[in-house]
C-alpha positions as CSV (number, residue, x, y, z in Angstrom):
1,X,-6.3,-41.4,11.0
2,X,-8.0,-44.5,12.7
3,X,-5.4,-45.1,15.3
4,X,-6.6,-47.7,18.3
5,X,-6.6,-44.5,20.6
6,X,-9.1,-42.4,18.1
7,X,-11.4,-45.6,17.9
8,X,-11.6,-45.9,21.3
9,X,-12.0,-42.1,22.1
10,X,-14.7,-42.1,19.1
11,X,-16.4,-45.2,21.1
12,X,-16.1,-42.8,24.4
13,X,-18.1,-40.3,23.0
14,X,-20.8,-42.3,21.3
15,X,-24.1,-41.6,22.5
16,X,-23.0,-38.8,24.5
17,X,-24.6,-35.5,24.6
18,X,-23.0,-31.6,24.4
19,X,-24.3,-29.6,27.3
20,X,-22.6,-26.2,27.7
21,X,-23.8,-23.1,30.1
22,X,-24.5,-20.2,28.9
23,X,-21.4,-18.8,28.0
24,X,-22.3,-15.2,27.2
25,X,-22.7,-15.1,31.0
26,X,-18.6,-15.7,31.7
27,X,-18.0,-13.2,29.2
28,X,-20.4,-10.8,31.1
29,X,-17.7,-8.6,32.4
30,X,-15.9,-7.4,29.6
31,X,-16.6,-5.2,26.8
32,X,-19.3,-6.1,23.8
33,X,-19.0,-4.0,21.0
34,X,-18.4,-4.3,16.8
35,X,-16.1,-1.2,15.3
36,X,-17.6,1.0,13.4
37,X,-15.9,0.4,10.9
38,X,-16.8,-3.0,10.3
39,X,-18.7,-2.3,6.8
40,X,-15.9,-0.2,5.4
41,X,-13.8,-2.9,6.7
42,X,-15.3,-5.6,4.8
43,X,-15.3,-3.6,1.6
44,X,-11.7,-3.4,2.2
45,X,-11.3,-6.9,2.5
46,X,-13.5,-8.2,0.3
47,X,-10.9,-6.0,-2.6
48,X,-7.7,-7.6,-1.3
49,X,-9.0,-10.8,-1.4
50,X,-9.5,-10.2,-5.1
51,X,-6.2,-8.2,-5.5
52,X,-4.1,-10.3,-4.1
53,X,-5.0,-14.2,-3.7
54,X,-5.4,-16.0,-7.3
55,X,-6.6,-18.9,-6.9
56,X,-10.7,-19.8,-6.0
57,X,-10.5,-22.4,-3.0
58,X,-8.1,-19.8,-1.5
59,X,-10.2,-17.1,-1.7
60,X,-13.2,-19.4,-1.1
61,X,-11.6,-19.9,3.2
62,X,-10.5,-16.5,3.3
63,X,-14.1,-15.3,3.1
64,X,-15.4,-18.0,5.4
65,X,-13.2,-17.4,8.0
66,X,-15.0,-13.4,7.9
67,X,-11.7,-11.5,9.1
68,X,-13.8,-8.4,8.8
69,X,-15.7,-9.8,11.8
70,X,-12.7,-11.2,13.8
71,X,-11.1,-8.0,13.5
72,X,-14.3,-5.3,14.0
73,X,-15.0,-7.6,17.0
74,X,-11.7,-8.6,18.7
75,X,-10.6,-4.6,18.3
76,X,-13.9,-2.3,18.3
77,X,-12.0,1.0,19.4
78,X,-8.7,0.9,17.1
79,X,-8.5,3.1,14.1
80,X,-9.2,2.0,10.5
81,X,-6.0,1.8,9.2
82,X,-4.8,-0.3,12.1
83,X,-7.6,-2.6,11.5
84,X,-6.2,-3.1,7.8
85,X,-3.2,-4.1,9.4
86,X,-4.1,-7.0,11.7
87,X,-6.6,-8.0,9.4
88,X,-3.8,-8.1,6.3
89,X,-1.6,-10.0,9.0
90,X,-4.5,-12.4,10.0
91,X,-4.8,-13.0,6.6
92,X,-1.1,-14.3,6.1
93,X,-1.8,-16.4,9.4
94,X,-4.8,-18.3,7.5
95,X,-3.3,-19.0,4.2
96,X,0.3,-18.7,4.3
97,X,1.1,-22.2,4.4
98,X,-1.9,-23.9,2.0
99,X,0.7,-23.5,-1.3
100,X,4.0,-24.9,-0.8
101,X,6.0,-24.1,-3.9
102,X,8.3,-26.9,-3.8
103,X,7.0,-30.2,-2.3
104,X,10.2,-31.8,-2.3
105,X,11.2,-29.5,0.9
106,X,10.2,-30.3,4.5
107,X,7.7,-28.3,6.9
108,X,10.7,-27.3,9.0
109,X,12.8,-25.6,5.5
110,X,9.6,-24.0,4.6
111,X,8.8,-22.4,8.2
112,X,12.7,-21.5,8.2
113,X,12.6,-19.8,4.8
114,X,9.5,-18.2,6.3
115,X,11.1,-16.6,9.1
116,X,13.6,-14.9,6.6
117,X,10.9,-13.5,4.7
118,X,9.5,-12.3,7.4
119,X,12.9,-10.7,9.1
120,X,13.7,-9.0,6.0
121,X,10.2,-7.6,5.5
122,X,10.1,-6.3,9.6
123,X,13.1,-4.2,8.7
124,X,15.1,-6.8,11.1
125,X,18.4,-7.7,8.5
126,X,21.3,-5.3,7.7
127,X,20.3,-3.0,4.8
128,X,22.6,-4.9,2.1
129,X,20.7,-8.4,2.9
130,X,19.0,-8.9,0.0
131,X,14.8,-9.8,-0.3
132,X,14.7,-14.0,0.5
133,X,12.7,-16.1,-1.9
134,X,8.7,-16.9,-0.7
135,X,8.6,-20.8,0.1
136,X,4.7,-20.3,-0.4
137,X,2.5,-19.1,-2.8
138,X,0.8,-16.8,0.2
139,X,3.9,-16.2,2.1
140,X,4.2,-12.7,-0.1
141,X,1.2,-11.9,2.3
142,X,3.3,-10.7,4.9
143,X,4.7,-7.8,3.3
144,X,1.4,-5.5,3.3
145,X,1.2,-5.9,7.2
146,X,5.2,-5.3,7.7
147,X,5.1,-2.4,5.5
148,X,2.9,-1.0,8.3
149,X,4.9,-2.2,11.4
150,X,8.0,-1.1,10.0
151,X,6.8,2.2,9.9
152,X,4.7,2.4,13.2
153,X,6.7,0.4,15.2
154,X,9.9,0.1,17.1
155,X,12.7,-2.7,16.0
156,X,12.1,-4.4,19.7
157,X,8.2,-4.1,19.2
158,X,9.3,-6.2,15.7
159,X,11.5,-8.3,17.1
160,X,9.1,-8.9,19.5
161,X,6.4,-10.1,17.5
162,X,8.9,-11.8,15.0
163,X,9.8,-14.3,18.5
164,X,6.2,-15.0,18.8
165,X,5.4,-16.1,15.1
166,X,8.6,-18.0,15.5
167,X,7.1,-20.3,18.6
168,X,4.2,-20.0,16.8
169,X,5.7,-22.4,14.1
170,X,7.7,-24.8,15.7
171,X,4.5,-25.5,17.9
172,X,2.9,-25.7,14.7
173,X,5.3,-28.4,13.5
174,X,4.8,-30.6,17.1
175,X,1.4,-30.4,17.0
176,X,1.6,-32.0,13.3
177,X,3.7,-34.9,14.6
178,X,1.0,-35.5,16.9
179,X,-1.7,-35.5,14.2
180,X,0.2,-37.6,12.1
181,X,1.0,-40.2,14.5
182,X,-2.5,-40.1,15.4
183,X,-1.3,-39.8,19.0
184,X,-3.7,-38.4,21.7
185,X,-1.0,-36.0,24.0
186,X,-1.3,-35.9,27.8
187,X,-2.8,-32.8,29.4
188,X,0.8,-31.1,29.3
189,X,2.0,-32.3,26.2
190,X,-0.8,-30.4,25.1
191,X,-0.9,-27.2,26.2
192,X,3.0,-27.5,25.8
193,X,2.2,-26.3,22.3
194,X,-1.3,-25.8,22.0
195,X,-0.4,-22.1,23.4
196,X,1.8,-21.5,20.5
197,X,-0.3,-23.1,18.4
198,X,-3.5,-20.9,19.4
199,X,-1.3,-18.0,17.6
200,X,-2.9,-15.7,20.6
201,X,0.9,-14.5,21.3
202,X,1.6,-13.0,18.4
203,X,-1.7,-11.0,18.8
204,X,-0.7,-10.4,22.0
205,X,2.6,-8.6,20.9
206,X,0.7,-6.7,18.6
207,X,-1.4,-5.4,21.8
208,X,0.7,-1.9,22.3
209,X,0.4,-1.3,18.4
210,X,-3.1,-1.8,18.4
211,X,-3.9,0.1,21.2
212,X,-1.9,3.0,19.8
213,X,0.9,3.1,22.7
214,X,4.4,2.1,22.9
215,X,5.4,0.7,27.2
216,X,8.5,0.6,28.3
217,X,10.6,-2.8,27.9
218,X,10.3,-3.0,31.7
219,X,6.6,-3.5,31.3
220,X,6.8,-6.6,29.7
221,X,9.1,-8.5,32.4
222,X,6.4,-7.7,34.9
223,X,4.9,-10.7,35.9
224,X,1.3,-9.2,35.6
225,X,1.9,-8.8,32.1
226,X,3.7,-12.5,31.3
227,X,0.3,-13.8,33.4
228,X,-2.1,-11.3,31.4
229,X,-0.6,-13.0,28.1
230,X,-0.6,-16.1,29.5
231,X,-4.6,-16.3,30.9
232,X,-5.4,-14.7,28.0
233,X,-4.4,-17.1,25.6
234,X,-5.8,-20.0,27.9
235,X,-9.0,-18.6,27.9
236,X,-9.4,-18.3,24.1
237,X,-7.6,-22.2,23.8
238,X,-10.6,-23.4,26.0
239,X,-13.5,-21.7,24.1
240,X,-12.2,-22.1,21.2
241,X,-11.9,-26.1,21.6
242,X,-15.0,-26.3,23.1
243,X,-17.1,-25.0,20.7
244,X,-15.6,-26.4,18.2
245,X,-15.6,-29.9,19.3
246,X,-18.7,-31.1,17.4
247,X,-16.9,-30.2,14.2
248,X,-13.6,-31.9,15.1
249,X,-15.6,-35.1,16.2
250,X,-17.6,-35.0,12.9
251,X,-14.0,-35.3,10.9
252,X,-12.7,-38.2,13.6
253,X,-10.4,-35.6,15.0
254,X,-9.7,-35.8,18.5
255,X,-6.5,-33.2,19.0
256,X,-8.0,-30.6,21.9
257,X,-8.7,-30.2,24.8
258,X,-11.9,-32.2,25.5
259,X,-10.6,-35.3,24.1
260,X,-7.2,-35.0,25.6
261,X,-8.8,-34.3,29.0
262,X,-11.3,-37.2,28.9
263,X,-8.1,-39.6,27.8
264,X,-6.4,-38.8,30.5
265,X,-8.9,-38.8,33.1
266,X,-11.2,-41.1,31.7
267,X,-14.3,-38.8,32.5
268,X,-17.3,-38.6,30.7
269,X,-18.5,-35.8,28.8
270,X,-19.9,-33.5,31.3
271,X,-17.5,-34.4,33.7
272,X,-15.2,-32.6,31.3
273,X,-17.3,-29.7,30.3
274,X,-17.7,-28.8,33.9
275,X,-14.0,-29.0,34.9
276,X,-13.0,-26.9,31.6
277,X,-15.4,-23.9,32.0
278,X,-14.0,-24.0,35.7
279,X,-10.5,-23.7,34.1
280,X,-11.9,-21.1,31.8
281,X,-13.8,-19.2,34.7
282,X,-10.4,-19.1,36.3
283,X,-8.7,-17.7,33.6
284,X,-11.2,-15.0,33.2
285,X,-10.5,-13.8,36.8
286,X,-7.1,-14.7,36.5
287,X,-6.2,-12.4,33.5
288,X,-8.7,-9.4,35.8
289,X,-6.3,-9.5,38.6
290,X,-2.9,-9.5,36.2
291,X,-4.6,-6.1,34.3
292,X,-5.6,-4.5,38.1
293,X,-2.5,-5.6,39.1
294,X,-0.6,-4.4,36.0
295,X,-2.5,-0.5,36.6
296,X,-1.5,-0.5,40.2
297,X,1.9,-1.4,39.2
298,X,2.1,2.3,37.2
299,X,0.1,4.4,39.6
300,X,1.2,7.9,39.8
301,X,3.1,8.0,36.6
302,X,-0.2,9.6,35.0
303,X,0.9,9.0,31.2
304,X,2.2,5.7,31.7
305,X,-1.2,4.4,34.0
306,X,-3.3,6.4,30.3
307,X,-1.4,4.1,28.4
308,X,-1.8,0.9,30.2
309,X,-5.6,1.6,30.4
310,X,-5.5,1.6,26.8
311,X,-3.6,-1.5,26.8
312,X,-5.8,-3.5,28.9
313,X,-9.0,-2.6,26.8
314,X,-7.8,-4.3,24.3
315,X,-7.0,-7.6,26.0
316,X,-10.8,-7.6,27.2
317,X,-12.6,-6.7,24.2
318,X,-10.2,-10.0,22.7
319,X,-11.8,-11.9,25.3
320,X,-15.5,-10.9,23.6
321,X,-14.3,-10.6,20.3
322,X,-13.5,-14.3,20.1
323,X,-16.5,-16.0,21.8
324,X,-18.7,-13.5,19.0
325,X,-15.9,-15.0,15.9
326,X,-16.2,-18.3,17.1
């Protein structure tokens, strides 16, 4: 949409040039590894793509966004069969909401109708609640994941992760009004939703399952852990809206981070770069110090300190696994 404030962000960047640093180098820290598994993986995939989306175009993104890769990279020590899970859920993420059955509803019915689905398949409603109807042709996709967590997991690891896809759509629907309105957000209007948006949260309640352990509920009112989440997702927000910025610009979209900070700011281009790989420095070392702090937290309880280990590998082989996707 050629609003006055995307013209004049477009005429901003004119002319301008993308440096970036070498980014490998921030990442230098933390695990890089694929699973082994990543072959099997994408013979997996490449079967339920065919089994269970229909139509071409559909089938046509889900290959090019290379979920065998997202997975085998963001979780290179998790089994198989958990991979087949967060892939199967990432899956849902991507397509879920491209066929909308019935036009004539609104984004906010459909997400609602969703979340039913969704509930009922987690093994959240009372036994007699019968199955809801699927607002979306891809919607459906949710079961083959939930068949999974409902047997692995615990009803507040479900409920859990149920919360997170639920901010994760009503950021969804803010971040639509501003596309639609062609609105450029202030810094904190952005990242307002922009960390729901990112989906990162409901990866991140996935974390324990992944990792193969199940924490106490006191773990996750530690503050180490609500920063851990929190850093975490900042730092994939930034990388991810930096390098992608060239492809936004190319299709006159200017909803992320470098545009929204240059609006506000009225810096140049590599003004911005440089003050967002500070920001994402800082959340590299911030997200450290939550998972040292998180360990030192459950010293001496030797099982408990095994499984928070476990935990935390996960959160930094993420960190790797999404510079690599992106």
């Amino acid at each position: 949409m050629s609003t006055p404030a995307a013209i004049q962000m477009a005429a901003r960047f004119k002319g301008q040039t993308l440096r970036l640093p070498n980014l490998k180098q921030l990442l230098a820290k933390w695990p890089n590894t694929m699973s082994p598994h990543y072959e099997e993986l994408k013979e997996i995939i490449e079967e339920k793509i065919i089994e269970w989306i229909s139509d071409e175009q559909s089938r046509t993104k889900a290959r090019h966004v290379n979920l065998a890769f997202f997975c085998a990279s963001w979780y290179p020590y998790i089994t198989l069969d958990r991979l087949e899970t967060i892939f199967r859920y990432s899956l849902f993420l991507f397509l879920w909401d491209d066929i909308i059955e019935d036009s004539s509803i609104s984004v906010r019915t459909v997400q609602q109708q969703a979340l039913k689905y969704m509930e009922y398949h987690l093994g959240l409603c009372s036994s007699s609640t019968p199955e809801p109807p699927c607002p979306t042709k891809y919607c459906s996709l949710f079961q083959h994941c939930a068949l999974a967590l409902r047997t692995e997991c615990t009803v507040v690891q479900r409920r859990r992760f149920l919360k997170q896809i639920k901010e994760y759509m009503a950021g969804c629907e803010v971040e639509q009004e501003y596309v639609l309105s062609g609105k450029i957000p202030s810094l904190k209007e952005y990242w307002d939703h922009r960390l729901y948006t990112s989906s990162v949260w409901t990866y991140c309640a996935l974390a324990d399952y992944m990792a193969g352990v199940n924490l106490p509920e006191e773990i996750y009112e530690m503050a180490e852990v609500k920063t851990l989440w929190l850093e975490q997702n900042r730092h994939i927000v930034i990388l991810n809206d930096i390098m992608s910025f060239k492809k936004e610009i190319d299709k006159s979209s200017f909803h992320s981070l470098i545009p929204v900070v240059s609006n506000e700011t009225g810096a140049d281009l590599d003004t911005v770069i440089a003050s967002l790989i500070k920001s994402l420095v800082a959340a590299g070392d911030n997200l450290e110090k939550a998972l040292d702090g998180l360990v030192a937290r459950v010293k001496g309880d030797v099982e408990l300190e095994t499984a928070v280990q476990k935990y935390a590998v996960g959160f930094r082989t993420n960190m790797t696994g999404n510079y690599w996707w992106s």
